[in-house]
VMD Tcl script that draws the C-alpha trace (Angstrom):
set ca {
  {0.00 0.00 0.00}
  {1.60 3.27 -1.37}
  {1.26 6.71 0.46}
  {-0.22 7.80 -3.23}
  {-3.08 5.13 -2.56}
  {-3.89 6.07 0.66}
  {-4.10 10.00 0.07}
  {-6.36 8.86 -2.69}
  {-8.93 7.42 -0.50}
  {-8.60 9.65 1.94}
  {-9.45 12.29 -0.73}
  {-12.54 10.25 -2.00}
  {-13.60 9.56 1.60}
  {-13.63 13.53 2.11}
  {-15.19 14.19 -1.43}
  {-18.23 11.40 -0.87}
  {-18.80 13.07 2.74}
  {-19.16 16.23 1.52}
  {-21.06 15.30 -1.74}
  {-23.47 13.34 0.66}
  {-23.99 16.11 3.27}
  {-24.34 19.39 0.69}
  {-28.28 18.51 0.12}
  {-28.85 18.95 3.62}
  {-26.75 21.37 4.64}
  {-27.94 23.80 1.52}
  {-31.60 23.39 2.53}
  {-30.45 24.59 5.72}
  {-28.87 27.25 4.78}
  {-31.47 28.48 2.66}
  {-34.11 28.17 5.10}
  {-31.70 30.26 7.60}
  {-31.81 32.98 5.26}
  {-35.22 32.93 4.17}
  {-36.24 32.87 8.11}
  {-33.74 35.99 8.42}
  {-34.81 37.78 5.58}
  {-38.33 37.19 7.05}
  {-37.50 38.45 10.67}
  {-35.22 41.36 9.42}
  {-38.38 42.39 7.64}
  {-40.66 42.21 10.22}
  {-38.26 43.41 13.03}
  {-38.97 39.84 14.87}
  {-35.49 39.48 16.79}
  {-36.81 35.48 18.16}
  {-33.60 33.41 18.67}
  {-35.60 29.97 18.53}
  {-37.49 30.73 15.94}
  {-34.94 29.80 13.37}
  {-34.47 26.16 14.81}
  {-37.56 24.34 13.83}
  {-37.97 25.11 10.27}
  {-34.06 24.73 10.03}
  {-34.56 21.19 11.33}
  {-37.90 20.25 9.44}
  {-35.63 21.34 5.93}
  {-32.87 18.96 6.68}
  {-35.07 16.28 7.75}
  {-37.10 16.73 4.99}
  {-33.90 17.29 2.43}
  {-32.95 14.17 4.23}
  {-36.06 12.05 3.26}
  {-36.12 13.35 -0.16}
  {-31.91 12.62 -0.79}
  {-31.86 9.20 0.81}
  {-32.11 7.10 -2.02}
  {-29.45 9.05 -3.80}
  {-26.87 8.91 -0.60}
  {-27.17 5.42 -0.54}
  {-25.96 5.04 -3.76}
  {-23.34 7.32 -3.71}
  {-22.24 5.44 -0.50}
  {-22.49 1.88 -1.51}
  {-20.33 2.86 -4.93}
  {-17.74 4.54 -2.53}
  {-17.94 1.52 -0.25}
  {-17.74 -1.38 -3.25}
  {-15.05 1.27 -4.88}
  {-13.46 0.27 -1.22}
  {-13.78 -3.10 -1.49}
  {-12.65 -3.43 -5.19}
  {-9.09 -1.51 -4.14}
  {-8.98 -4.14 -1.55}
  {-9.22 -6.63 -3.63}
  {-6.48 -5.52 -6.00}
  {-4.28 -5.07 -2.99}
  {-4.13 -8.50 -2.18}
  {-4.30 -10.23 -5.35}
}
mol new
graphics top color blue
foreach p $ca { graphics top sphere $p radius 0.5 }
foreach p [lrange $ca 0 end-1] q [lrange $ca 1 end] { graphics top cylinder $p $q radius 0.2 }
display resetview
């Protein structure tokens, strides 16, 4: 096992995690500025008001993705599996 092959999937782990988390983290972040926008307007300064539709997005960003982060994680894991596989044989 080279230093070269280990950067490499150390790089795709990092690249899959990120790939896998941006759906929820953009919804988010887009709720958290439509909910600012919205208290900015109405001069509404309520801290906890942000949290629940913040949480209902990425659950529901969640729900929505799943099907897709699965299969972006099983390819990175059999990806995995297949380097393994060349490593020994």
């Amino acid at each position: 096992m080279t230093p070269d092959f280990v950067i490499d999937i150390g790089r795709e782990a990092v690249k899959t995690v990120l790939l896998i988390s941006a759906p929820m983290l953009l919804a988010g972040l887009v709720v958290g500025l439509l909910v600012s926008i919205f208290q900015a307007a109405t001069q509404i300064n309520e801290q906890t008001m942000t949290f629940i539709p913040k949480i209902v997005a990425v659950l529901v960003a969640l729900i929505l993705f799943a099907p897709w982060i699965i299969r972006v994680m099983l390819a990175f894991t059999n990806n995995i599996f297949h380097s393994i596989t060349l490593l020994g044989g």
